[in-house]
matplotlib code that plots the C-alpha trace (Angstrom):
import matplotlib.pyplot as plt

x = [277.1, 275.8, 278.3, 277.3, 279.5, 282.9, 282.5, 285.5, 284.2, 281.5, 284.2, 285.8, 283.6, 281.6, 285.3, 286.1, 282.5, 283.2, 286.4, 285.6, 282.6, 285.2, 282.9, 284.6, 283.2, 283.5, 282.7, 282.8, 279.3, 278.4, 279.6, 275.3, 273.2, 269.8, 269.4, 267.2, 269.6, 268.0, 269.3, 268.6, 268.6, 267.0, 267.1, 268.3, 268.5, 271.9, 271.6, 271.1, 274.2, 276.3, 274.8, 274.7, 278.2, 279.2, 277.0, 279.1, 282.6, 281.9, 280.8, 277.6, 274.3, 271.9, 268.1, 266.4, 262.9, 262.3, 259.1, 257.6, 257.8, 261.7, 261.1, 259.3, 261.0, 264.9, 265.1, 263.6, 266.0, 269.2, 267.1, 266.3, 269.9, 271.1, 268.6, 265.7, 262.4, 259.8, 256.9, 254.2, 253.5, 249.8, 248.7, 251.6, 249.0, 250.8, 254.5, 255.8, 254.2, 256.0, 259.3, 259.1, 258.7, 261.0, 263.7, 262.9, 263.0, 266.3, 270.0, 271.0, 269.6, 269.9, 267.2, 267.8, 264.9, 264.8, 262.5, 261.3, 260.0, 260.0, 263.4, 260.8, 261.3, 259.1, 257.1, 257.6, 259.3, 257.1, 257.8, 257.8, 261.0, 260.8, 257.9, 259.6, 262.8, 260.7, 258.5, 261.7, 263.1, 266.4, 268.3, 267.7, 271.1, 271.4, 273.4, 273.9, 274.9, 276.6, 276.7, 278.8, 281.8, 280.7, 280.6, 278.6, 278.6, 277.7, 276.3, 276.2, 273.6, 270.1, 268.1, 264.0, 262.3, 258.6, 257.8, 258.4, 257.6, 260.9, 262.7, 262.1, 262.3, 266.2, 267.0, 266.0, 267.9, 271.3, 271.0, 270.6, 273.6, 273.6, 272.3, 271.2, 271.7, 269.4, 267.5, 268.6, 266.3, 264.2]
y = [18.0, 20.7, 23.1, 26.4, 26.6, 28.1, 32.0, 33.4, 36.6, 35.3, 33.0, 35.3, 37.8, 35.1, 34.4, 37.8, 38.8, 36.3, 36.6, 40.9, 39.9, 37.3, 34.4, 30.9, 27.4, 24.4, 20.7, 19.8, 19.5, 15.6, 14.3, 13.6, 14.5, 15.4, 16.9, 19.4, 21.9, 23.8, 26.3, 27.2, 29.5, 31.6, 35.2, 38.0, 39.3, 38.7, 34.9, 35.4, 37.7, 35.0, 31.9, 33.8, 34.7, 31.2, 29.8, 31.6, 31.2, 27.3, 27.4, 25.6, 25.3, 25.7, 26.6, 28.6, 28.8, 32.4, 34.5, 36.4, 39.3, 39.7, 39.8, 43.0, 45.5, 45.4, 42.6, 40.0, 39.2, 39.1, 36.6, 34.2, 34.7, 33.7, 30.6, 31.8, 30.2, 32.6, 30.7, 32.9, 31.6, 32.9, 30.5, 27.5, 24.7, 22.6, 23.5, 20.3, 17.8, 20.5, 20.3, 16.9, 15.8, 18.5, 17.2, 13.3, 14.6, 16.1, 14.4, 16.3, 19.1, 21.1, 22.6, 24.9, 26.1, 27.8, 25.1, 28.5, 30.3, 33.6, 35.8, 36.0, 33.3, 30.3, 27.8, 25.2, 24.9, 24.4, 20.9, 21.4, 20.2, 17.2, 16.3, 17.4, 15.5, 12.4, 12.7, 12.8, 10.4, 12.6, 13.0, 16.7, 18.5, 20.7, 23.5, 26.2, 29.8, 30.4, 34.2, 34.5, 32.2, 33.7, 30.0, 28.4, 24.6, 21.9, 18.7, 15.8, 14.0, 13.0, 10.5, 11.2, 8.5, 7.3, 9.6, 12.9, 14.3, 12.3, 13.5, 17.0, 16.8, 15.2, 17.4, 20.0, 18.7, 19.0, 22.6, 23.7, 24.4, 27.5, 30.8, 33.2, 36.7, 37.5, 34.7, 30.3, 28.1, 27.0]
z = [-115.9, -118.5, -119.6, -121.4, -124.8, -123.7, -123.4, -121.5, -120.7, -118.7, -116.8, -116.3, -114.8, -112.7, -111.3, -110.9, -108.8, -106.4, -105.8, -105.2, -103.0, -100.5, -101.8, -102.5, -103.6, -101.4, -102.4, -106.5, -108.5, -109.6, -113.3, -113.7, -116.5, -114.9, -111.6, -109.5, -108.2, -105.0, -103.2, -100.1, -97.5, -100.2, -97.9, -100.1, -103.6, -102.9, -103.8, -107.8, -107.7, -106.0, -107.8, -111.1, -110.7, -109.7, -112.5, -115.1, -113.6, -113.3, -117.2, -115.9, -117.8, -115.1, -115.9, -113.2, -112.4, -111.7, -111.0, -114.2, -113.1, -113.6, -117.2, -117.0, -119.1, -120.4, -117.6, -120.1, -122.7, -119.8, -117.6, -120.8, -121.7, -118.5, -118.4, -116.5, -116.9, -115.9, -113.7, -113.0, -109.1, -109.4, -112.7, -111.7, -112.4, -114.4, -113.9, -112.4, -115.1, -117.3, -115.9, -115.1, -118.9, -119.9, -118.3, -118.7, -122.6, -122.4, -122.6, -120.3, -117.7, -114.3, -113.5, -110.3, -107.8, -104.5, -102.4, -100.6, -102.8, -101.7, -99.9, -96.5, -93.9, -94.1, -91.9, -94.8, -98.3, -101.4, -102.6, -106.5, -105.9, -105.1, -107.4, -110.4, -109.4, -108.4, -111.3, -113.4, -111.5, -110.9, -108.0, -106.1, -105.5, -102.5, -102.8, -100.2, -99.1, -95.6, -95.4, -92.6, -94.0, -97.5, -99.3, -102.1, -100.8, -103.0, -101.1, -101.7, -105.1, -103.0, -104.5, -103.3, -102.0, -101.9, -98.7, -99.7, -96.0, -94.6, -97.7, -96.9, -93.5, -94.2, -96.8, -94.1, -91.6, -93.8, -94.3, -91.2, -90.0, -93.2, -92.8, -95.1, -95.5, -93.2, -91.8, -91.3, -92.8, -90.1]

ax = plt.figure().add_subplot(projection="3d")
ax.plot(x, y, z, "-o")
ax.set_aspect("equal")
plt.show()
């Protein structure tokens, strides 16, 4: 997996905001080069304080797709620095052939993305996703946040298949039982 230089500052800070918040990480991130981290339920602002923070204790090299507009302002050079990529959702034509041969260029990458795209609850996820990781023919990580038992849970590597409707609707199925801040993700 990609590991950010060592900084122990930041490890120790990401450490030290989890543990001050109650929140704990359950299962062990896969020994791959190339994945499509999502996380989901995606319900709060909340989320990017807890994956950030787990992000940096971990020592991870994660890159985040994030809406432009976080990088209004002093905002900017923080979210580069902490591996943003700002999408802007209204002009996205383009972004998954983007990613896609980004990441088949790379020797190694994680590129994390909330399937949801958006805090509000939703009918349906947006599949970017999958098309990047399929495209890049890497697996798609699912990683959740269970508010109520405070955990970051890592599951397990999934590989997409031909029929992205019954990949989603499986990868779907596995996070049910998690629930967001403030809504599940059905």
């Amino acid at each position: 997996m990609p590991r950010t230089p060592p900084n122990r500052f930041g490890r120790w800070l990401g450490r030290t905001v989890l543990k001050l918040g109650g929140w704990r990480l359950v299962g062990e991130f896969p020994d791959l080069p190339k994945v499509v981290l999502i996380g989901v339920p995606h319900s709060s602002n909340w989320d990017g304080v807890w994956g950030f923070a787990a992000k940096l204790a971990l020592g991870l090299d994660i890159r985040i797709l994030g809406k432009h507009q976080l990088f209004r302002g002093p905002l900017g050079p923080p979210m580069r620095a902490l591996g943003i990529i700002a999408i802007n959702r209204g002009a996205a034509s383009g972004v998954v052939e983007q990613m896609a041969a980004r990441i088949r260029g790379a020797d190694r990458l994680w590129l994390g993305i909330a399937p949801e795209g958006t805090r509000k609850p939703v009918a349906r996820w947006k599949t970017g996703f999958w098309k990047i990781a399929h495209a890049a023919r890497v697996p798609v990580l699912p990683v959740y946040f269970h508010y109520p038992d405070k955990v970051i849970g890592i599951g397990p590597a999934f590989t997409t298949s031909d029929d992205m409707e019954a990949d989603l609707a499986r990868l779907r199925a596995w996070y049910r039982p998690w629930q967001g801040k403030y809504h599940g993700t059905d």
